[in-house]
PAMARLO-329707 format. One record per residue (C-alpha): residue in three letters; chain; residue number from 1; x, y, z. Coordinates in steps of 0.001 Angstrom, whole numbers, m for minus. Example, Ala and Ser with C-alpha at 12.3 -4.5 7.8 and 13.67 -1.06 7.14 Angstrom:
! PAMARLO-329707
SITE  res  chain    n       xx       yy       zz
SITE  ALA      A    1    12300    m4500     7800
SITE  SER      A    2    13670    m1060     7140
***
This chain:
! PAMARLO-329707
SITE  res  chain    n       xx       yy       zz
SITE  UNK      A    1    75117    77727    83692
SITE  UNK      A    2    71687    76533    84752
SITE  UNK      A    3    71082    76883    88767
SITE  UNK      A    4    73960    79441    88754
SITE  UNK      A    5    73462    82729    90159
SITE  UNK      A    6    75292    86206    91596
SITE  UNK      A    7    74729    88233    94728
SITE  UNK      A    8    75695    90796    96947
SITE  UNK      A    9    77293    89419    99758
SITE  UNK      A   10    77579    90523   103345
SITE  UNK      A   11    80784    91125   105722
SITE  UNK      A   12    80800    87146   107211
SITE  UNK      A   13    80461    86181   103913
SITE  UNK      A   14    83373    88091   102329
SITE  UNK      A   15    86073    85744   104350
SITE  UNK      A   16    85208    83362   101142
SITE  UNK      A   17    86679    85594    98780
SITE  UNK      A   18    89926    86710   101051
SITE  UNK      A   19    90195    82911   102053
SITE  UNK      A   20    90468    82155    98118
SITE  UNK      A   21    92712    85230    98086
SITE  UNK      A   22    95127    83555   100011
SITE  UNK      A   23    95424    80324    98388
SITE  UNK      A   24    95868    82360    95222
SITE  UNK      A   25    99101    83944    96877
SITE  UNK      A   26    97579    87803    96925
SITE  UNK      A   27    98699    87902   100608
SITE  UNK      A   28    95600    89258   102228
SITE  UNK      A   29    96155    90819   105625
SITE  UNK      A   30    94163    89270   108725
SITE  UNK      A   31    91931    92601   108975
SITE  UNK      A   32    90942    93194   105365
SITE  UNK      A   33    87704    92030   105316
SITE  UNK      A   34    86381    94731   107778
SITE  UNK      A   35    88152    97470   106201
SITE  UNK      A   36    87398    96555   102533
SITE  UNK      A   37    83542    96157   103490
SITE  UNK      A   38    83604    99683   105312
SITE  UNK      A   39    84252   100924   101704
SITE  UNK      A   40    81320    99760   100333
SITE  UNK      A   41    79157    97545   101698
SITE  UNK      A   42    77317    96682    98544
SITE  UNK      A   43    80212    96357    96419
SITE  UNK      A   44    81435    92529    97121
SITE  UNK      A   45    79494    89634    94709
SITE  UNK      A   46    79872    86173    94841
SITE  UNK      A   47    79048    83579    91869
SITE  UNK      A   48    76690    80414    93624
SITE  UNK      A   49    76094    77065    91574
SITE  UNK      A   50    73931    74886    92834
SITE  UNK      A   51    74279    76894    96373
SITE  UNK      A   52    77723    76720    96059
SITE  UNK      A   53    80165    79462    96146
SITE  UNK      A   54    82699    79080    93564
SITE  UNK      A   55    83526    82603    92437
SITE  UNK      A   56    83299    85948    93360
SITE  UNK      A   57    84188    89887    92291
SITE  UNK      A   58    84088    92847    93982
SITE  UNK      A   59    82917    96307    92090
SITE  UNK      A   60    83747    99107    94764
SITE  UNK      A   61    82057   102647    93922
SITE  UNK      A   62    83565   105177    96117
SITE  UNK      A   63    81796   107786    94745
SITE  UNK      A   64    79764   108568    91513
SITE  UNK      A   65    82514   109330    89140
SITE  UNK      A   66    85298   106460    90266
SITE  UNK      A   67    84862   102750    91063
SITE  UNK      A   68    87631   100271    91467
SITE  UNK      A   69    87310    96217    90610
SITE  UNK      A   70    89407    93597    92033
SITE  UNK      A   71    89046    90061    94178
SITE  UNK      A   72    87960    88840    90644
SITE  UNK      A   73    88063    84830    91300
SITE  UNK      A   74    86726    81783    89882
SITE  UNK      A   75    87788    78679    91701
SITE  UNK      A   76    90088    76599    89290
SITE  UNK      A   77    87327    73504    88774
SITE  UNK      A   78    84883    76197    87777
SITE  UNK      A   79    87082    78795    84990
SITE  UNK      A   80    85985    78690    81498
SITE  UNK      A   81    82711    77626    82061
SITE  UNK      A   82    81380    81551    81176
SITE  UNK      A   83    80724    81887    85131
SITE  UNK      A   84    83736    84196    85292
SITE  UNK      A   85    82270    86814    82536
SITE  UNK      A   86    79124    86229    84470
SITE  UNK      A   87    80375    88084    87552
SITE  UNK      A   88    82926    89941    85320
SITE  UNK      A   89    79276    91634    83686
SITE  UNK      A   90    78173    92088    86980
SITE  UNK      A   91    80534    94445    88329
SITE  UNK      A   92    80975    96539    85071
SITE  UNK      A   93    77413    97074    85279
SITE  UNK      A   94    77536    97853    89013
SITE  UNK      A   95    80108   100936    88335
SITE  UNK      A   96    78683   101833    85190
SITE  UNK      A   97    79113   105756    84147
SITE  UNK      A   98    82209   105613    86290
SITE  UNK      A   99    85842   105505    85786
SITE  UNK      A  100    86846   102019    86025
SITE  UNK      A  101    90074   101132    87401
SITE  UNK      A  102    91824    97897    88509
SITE  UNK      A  103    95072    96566    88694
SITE  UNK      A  104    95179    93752    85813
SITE  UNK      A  105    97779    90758    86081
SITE  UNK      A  106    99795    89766    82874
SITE  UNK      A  107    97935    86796    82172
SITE  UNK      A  108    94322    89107    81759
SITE  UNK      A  109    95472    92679    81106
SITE  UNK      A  110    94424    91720    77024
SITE  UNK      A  111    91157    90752    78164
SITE  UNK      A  112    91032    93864    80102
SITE  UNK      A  113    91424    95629    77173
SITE  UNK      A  114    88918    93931    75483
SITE  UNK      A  115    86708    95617    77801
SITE  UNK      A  116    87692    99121    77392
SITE  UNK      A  117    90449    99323    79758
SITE  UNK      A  118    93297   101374    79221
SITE  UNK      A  119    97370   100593    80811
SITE  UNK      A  120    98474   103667    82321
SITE  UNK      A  121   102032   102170    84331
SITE  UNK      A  122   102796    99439    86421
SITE  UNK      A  123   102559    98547    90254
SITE  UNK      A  124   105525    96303    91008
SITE  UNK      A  125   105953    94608    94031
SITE  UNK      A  126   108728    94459    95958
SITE  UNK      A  127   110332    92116    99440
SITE  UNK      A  128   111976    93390   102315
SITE  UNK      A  129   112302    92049   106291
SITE  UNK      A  130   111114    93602   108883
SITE  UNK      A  131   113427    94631   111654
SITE  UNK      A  132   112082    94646   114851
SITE  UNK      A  133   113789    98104   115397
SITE  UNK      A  134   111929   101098   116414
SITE  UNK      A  135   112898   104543   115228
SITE  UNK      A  136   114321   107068   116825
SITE  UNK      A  137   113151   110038   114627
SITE  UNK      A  138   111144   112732   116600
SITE  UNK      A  139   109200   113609   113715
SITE  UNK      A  140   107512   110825   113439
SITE  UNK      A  141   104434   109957   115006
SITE  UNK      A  142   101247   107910   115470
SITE  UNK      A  143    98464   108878   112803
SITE  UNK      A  144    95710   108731   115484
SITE  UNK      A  145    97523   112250   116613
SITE  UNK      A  146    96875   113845   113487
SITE  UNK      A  147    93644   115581   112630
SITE  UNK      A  148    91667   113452   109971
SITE  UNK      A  149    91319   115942   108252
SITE  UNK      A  150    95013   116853   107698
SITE  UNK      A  151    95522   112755   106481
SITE  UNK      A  152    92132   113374   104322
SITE  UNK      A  153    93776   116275   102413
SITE  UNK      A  154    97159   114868   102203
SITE  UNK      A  155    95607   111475   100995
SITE  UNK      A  156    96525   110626    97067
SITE  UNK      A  157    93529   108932    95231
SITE  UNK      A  158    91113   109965    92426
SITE  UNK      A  159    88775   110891    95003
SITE  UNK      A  160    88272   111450    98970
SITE  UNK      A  161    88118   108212   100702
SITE  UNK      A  162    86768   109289   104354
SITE  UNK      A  163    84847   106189   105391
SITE  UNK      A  164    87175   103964   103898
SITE  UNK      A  165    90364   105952   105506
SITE  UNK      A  166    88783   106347   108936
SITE  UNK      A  167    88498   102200   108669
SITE  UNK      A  168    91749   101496   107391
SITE  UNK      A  169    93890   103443   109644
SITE  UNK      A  170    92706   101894   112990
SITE  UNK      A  171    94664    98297   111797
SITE  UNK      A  172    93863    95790   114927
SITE  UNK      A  173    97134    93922   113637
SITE  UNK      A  174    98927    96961   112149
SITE  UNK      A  175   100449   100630   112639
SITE  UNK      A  176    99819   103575   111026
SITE  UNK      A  177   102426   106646   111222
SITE  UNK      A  178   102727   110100   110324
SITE  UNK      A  179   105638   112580   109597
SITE  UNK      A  180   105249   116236   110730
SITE  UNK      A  181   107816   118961   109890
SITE  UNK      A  182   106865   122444   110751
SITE  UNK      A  183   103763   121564   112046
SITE  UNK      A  184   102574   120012   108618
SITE  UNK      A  185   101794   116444   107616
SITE  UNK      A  186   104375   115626   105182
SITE  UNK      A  187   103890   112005   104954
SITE  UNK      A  188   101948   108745   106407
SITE  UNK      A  189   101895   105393   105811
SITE  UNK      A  190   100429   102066   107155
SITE  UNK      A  191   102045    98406   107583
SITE  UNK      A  192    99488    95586   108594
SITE  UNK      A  193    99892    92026   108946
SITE  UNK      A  194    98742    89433   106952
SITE  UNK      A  195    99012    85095   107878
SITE  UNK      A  196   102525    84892   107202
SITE  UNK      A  197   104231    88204   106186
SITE  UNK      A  198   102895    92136   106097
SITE  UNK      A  199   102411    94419   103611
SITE  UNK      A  200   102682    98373   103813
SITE  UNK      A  201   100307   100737   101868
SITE  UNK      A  202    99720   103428   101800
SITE  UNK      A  203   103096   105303   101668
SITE  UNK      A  204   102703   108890   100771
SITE  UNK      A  205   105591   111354   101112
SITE  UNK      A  206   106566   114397   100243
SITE  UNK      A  207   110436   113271    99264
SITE  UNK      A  208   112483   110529    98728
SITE  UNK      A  209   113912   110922   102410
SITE  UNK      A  210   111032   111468   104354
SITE  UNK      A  211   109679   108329   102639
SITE  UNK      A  212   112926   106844   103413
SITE  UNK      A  213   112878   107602   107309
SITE  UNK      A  214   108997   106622   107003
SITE  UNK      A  215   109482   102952   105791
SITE  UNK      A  216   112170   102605   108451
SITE  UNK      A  217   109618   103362   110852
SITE  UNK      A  218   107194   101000   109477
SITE  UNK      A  219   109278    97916   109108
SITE  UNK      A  220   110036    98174   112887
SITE  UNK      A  221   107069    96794   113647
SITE  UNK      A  222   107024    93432   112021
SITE  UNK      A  223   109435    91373   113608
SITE  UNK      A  224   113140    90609   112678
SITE  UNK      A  225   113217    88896   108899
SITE  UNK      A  226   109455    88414   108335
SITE  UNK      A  227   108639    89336   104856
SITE  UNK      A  228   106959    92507   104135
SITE  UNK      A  229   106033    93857   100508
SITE  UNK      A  230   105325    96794    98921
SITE  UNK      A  231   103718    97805    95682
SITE  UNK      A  232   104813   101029    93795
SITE  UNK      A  233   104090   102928    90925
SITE  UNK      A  234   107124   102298    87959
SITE  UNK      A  235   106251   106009    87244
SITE  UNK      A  236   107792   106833    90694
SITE  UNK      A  237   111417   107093    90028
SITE  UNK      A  238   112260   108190    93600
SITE  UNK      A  239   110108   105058    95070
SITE  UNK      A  240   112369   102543    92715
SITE  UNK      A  241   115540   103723    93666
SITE  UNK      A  242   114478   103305    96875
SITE  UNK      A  243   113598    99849    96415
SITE  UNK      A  244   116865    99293    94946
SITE  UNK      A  245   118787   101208    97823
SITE  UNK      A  246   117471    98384   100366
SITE  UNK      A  247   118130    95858    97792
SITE  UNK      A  248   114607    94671    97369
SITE  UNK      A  249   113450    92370    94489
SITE  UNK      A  250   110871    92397    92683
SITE  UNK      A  251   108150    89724    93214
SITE  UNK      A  252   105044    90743    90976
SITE  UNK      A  253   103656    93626    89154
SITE  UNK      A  254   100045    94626    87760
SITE  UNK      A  255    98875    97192    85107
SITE  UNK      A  256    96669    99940    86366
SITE  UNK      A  257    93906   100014    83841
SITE  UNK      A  258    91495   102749    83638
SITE  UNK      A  259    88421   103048    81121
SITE  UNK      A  260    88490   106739    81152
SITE  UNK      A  261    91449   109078    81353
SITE  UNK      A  262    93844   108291    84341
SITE  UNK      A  263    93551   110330    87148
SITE  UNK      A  264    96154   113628    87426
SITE  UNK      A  265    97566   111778    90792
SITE  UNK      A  266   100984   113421    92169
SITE  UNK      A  267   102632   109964    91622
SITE  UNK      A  268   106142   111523    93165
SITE  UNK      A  269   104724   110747    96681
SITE  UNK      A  270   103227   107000    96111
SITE  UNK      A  271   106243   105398    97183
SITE  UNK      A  272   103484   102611    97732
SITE  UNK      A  273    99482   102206    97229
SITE  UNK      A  274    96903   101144    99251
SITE  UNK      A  275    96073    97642    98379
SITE  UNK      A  276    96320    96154    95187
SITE  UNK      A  277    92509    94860    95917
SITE  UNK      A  278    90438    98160    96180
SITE  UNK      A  279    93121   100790    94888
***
């Protein structure tokens, strides 16, 4: 590993990693890099050899008691080598005295647990088309008409997300929506694109049919039959059958791995996460 060495990288640099994401098939959205790097600037590392970028890990501290790993990369030429547990040290250290979490592929999730992770469920990712349709409910409406701090409380993660929220929901090459009955934010959720297909996360609702009417909403926006995927908890029996209502299949899943206890989420309104990359 001589002439090997790991920094912090900045936001022009970070296309490396989300360029390397796509060839791996994660399905990065155009916008990602600017929204990931509002979350913590400090929190993206990249692996050089000889000057040359050939890996890279990102160790995303949202607050002092909850950090989240992911882009975790070594290009193919350069795995097994020890440069991967090189930048795999450097992130654990980076969010140390935090809960860890990350969602762990098959292949690693024993390696994972090597490391002190615990599986607490799976995210499983499911297909569907967009439409091209837009909806005709009255309830629903564009997020940017909703008080931030109405989408801050009804937001479901371990911790409040503000800077990272206030980044994500203003998609250049996306759409986020809200539902409002009764004056109250009962659910939101964002689609964005990505190169050749979209994804949608978050989805948080307050039932099965508001989530329902939600995704509807959403899908309108890419166009006719363009592929669009969504990751949901198993734990969310609601979100499956709803996967299974549109006839979806399933494409991937990942373990969310914690190394402390996992947080008390109210998993009945994820009928889809974030990103699979920072939580």
């Amino acid at each position: 590993m001589q002439n090997f060495h790991i920094r912090c990288i900045n936001y022009e640099e970070l296309a490396i990693p989300l360029r390397w994401a796509k060839e791996e098939g994660w399905q990065p959205a155009l916008d990602d890099a600017k929204h990931f790097y509002a979350a913590d600037p400090n929190g993206f590392f990249m692996g050089f050899l000889n000057d040359e970028p050939i890996g890279c890990i990102s160790a995303v501290a949202y607050d002092d008691s909850y950090g989240f790993i992911g882009l975790y990369i070594v290009r193919p030429e350069f795995r097994h080598q020890g440069f991967g547990i090189a930048l795999w040290n450097t992130a654990m250290q980076r969010l140390q005295g935090r809960n860890i979490c990350l969602d762990g592929v098959i292949a690693h999730q024993s390696n994972y647990q090597k490391s002190g992770f615990k599986i607490a469920y799976r995210h499983l990712r499911f297909q569907t088309f967009g439409t091209g349709k837009m909806s005709s409910h009255s309830d629903i409406v564009a997020l940017s008409t909703v008080p931030f701090a109405e989408i801050l409380a009804f937001d479901v993660f371990p911790v409040p997300r503000p800077v990272f929220l206030q980044s994500w929901l203003q998609q250049k090459h996306g759409m986020a929506l809200g539902v409002i009955h009764n004056k109250q934010l009962v659910a939101y959720g964002v689609i964005r694109a990505c190169h050749d297909s979209f994804r949608i996360g978050p989805l948080f609702a307050d039932s099965a049919e508001i989530a329902e009417n939600l995704l509807t909403a959403l899908l309108a926006y890419a166009p006719s039959n363009s592929p669009v995927f969504i990751d949901m908890p198993e734990t969310n029996a609601s979100a499956l059958a709803l996967a299974k209502r549109h006839a979806m299949p399933l494409v991937f899943e990942a373990a969310r791995m914690y190394t402390q206890d996992a947080p008390n989420l109210d998993v009945n309104k994820i009928y889809g996460i974030t990103t699979l990359e920072l939580g």
